[in-house]
C-alpha positions, 0 to 999 in steps of 0.5 A, a space after each residue: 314839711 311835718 307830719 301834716 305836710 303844712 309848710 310854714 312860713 316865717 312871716 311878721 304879722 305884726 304879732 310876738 314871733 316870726 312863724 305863722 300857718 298861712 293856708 295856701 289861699 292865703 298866700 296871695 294876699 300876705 304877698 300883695 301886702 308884702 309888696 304894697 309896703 315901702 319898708 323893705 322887707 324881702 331885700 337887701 339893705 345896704 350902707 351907704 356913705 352919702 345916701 343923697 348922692 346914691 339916690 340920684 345916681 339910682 334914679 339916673 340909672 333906671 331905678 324904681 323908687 319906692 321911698 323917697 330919701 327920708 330922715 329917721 332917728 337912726 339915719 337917712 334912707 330910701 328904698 328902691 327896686 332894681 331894673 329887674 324887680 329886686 328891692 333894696 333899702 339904702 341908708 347912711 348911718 346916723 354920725 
């Protein structure tokens, strides 16, 4: 907290940089939208060797799957939330 008592928060809003001032009833919709996206971007990414075979294994397991495997120029990826709401994003490298 500054001289203002304005906290900042490190947030992408799709412009140049990282930080943007957010007013408190501002908040709850940045959150909505944070977690309506695929992408994962408050989660853990993880590199796996055989991505098609961890996904079937997370699916088996319970898990919440919010991106179905998919192709992309830098490797294969899905993303998924834990039995207790964590998201992950799993992808195995491009060879």
């Amino acid at each position: 907290m500054g001289y203002h008592q304005r906290p900042v928060l490190g947030v992408n809003l799709g412009r140049l940089g990282f930080l943007a001032a957010l007013q408190p009833e501002q908040l709850d919709a940045l959150q909505r939208r944070w977690l309506a996206t695929p992408w994962v971007i408050d989660g853990v990414h993880v590199s796996v060797d055989d991505v098609d075979r961890h996904f079937e294994r997370a699916t088996a397991a319970g898990a919440t799957i919010s991106r179905e495997p998919e192709d992309l120029p830098f490797g294969r990826l899905y993303s998924a939330a834990d039995l207790e709401g964590h998201r992950w994003m799993f992808m195995q490298p491009s060879a």
